[in-house]
C-alpha positions as CSV (number, residue, x, y, z in Angstrom):
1,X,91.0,105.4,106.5
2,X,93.1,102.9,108.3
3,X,94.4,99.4,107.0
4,X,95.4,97.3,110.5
5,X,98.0,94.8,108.6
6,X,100.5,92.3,109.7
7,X,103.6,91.7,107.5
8,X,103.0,88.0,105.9
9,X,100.1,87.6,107.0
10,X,96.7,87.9,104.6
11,X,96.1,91.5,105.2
12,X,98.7,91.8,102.1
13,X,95.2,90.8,100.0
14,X,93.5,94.0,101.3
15,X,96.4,96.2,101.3
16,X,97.2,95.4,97.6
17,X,93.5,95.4,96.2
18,X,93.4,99.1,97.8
19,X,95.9,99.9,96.6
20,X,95.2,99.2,92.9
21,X,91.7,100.8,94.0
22,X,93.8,104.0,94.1
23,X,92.2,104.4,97.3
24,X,93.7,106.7,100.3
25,X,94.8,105.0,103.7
26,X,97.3,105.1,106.4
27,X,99.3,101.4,106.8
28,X,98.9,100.5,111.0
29,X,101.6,97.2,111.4
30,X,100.1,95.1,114.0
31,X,102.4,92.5,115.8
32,X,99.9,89.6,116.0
33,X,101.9,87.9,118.4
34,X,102.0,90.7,121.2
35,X,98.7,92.6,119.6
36,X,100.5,95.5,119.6
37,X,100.4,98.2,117.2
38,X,103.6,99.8,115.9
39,X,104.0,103.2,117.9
40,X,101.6,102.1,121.1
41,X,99.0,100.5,121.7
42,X,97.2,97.4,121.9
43,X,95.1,96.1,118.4
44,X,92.3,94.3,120.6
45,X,91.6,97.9,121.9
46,X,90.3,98.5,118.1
47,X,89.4,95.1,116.7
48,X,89.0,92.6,119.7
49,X,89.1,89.3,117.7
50,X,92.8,90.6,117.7
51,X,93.7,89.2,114.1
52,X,94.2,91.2,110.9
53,X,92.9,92.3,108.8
54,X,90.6,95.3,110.0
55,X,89.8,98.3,108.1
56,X,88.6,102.0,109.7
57,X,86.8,104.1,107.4
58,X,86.9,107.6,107.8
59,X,83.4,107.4,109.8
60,X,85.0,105.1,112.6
61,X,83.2,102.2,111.2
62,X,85.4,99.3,110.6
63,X,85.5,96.5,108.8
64,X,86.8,93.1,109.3
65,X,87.7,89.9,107.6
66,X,89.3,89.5,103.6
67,X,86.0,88.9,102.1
68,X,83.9,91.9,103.6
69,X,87.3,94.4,103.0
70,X,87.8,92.8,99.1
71,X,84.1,93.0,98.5
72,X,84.1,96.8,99.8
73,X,87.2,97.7,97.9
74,X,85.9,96.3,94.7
75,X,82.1,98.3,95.2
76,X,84.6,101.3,94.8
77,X,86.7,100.0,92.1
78,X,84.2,98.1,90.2
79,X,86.9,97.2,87.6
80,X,88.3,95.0,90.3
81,X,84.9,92.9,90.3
82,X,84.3,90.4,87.5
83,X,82.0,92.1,84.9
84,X,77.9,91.4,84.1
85,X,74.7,90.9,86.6
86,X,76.2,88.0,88.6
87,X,79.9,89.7,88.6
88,X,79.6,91.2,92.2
89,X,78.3,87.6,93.0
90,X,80.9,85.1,91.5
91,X,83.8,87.9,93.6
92,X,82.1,86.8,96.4
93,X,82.0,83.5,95.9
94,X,85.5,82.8,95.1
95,X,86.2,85.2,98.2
96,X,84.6,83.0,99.8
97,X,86.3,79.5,98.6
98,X,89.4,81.0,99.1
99,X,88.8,82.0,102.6
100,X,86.6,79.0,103.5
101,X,88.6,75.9,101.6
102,X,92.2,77.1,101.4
103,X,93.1,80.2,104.1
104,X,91.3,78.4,107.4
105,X,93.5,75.1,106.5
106,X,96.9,77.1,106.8
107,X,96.5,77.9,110.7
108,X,95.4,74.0,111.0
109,X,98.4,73.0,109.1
110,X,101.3,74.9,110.7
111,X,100.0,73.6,114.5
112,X,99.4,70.1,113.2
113,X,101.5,66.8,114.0
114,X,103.4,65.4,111.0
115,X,100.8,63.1,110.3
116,X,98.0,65.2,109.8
117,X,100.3,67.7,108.0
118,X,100.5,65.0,105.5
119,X,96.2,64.9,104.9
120,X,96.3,68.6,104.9
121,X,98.8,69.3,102.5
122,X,96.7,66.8,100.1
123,X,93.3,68.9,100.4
124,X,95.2,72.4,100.0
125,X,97.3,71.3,97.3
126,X,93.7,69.9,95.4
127,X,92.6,73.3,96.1
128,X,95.1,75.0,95.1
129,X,94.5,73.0,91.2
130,X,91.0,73.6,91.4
131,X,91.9,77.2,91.2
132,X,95.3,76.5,88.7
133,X,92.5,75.5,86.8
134,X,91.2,79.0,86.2
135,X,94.0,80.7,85.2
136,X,94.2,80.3,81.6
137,X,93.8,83.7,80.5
138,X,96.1,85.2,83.4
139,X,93.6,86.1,86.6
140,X,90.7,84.5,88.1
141,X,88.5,86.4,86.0
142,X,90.1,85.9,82.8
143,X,92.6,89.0,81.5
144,X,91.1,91.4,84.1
145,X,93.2,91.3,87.8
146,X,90.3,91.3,90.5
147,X,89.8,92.3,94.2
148,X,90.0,88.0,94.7
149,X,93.6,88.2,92.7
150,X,95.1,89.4,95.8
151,X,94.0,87.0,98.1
152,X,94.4,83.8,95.8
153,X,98.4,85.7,95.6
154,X,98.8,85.9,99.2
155,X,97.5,82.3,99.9
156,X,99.5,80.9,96.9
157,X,102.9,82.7,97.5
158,X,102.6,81.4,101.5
159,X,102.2,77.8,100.4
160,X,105.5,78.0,97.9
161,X,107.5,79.7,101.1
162,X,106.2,76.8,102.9
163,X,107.7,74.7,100.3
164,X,104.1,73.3,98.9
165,X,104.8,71.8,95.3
166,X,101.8,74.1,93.2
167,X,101.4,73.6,89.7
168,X,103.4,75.6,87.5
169,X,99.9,77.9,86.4
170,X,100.2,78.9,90.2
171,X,104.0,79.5,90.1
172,X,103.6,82.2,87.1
173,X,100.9,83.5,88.7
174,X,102.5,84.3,91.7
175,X,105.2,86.1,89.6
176,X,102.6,87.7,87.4
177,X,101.5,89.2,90.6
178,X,104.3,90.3,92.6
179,X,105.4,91.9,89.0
180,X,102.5,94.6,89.5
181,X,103.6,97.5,91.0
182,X,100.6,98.1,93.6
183,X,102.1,95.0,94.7
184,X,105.6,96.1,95.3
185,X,104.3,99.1,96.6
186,X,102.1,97.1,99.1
187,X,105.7,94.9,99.8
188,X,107.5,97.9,100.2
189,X,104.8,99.3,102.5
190,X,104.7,96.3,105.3
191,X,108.8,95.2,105.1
């Protein structure tokens, strides 16, 4: 398999949650600015939306976007999926938030004027509590880290590099997480 990442971009969510899957893959850095792969190549050649991430399985198929790759990486690690009938469900549904209600505004927000900077850093920062809210017993899930961990990590640790004020149940979350070591493994892998 092959994980087509970007250093600081949300392909960290993936790389991490496959990592903590125990799962075996080969790391391809992608330069989203020139779509060029490191040692040759050109990343719309294999995923022509041209953004990361992108996952080929061992069959050739690939997969795209953080909810479809988390949602696969958690069918194989079902620890990484919140337990009970609707478990697979509620992953997918806070996949889903976080992609939907707090990933799409970043993109937004870092082309915006001043202005409407201002409104968007109000609706991600609400966002961001909504989810605060949830981590009273350590993860999304409760005690038990997730396939949505990741992503929620990735989004959350962008936002304080951007200077966004979260509340302080995000700020020990984000070290909580980068404390793991699939985590620094997954740093390590994409410096």
């Amino acid at each position: 398999m092959k994980l087509f990442c970007a250093p600081g971009f949300s392909s960290l969510a993936d790389h991490i949650a496959m990592l903590e899957a125990g799962l075996q893959f080969d790391v391809v850095k992608v330069d989203i600015s020139t779509k060029q792969l490191e040692g040759g190549g050109r990343y719309t050649d294999i995923n022509p939306k041209g953004y990361v991430p992108a996952l080929v399985l061992d069959d050739g198929e690939m997969l795209t976007e953080n909810v479809a790759i988390l949602t696969w990486v958690a069918d194989r690690a079902p620890s990484l999926a919140p337990p009970g009938p609707l478990g697979r469900y509620r992953l997918i549904e806070m996949l889903s938030f976080i992609a939907s209600e707090i990933h799409k505004r970043f993109p937004i927000y870092l082309s915006a004027t001043p202005q409407t900077q201002a409104a968007l850093r109000g609706d991600i920062l609400r966002w961001f509590s909504f989810v605060a809210d949830r981590l009273q017993h350590g993860y999304l899930f409760g005690n038990a880290f997730s396939a949505a961990d990741p992503y929620l990590f990735v989004m959350a640790r962008g936002a304080q590099e951007l200077g966004f004020s979260l509340p302080d149940a995000l700020r020990d979350y984000i070290s909580r997480i980068e404390s793991r070591p699939c985590v620094r493994e997954a740093l390590r892998r994409e410096a």
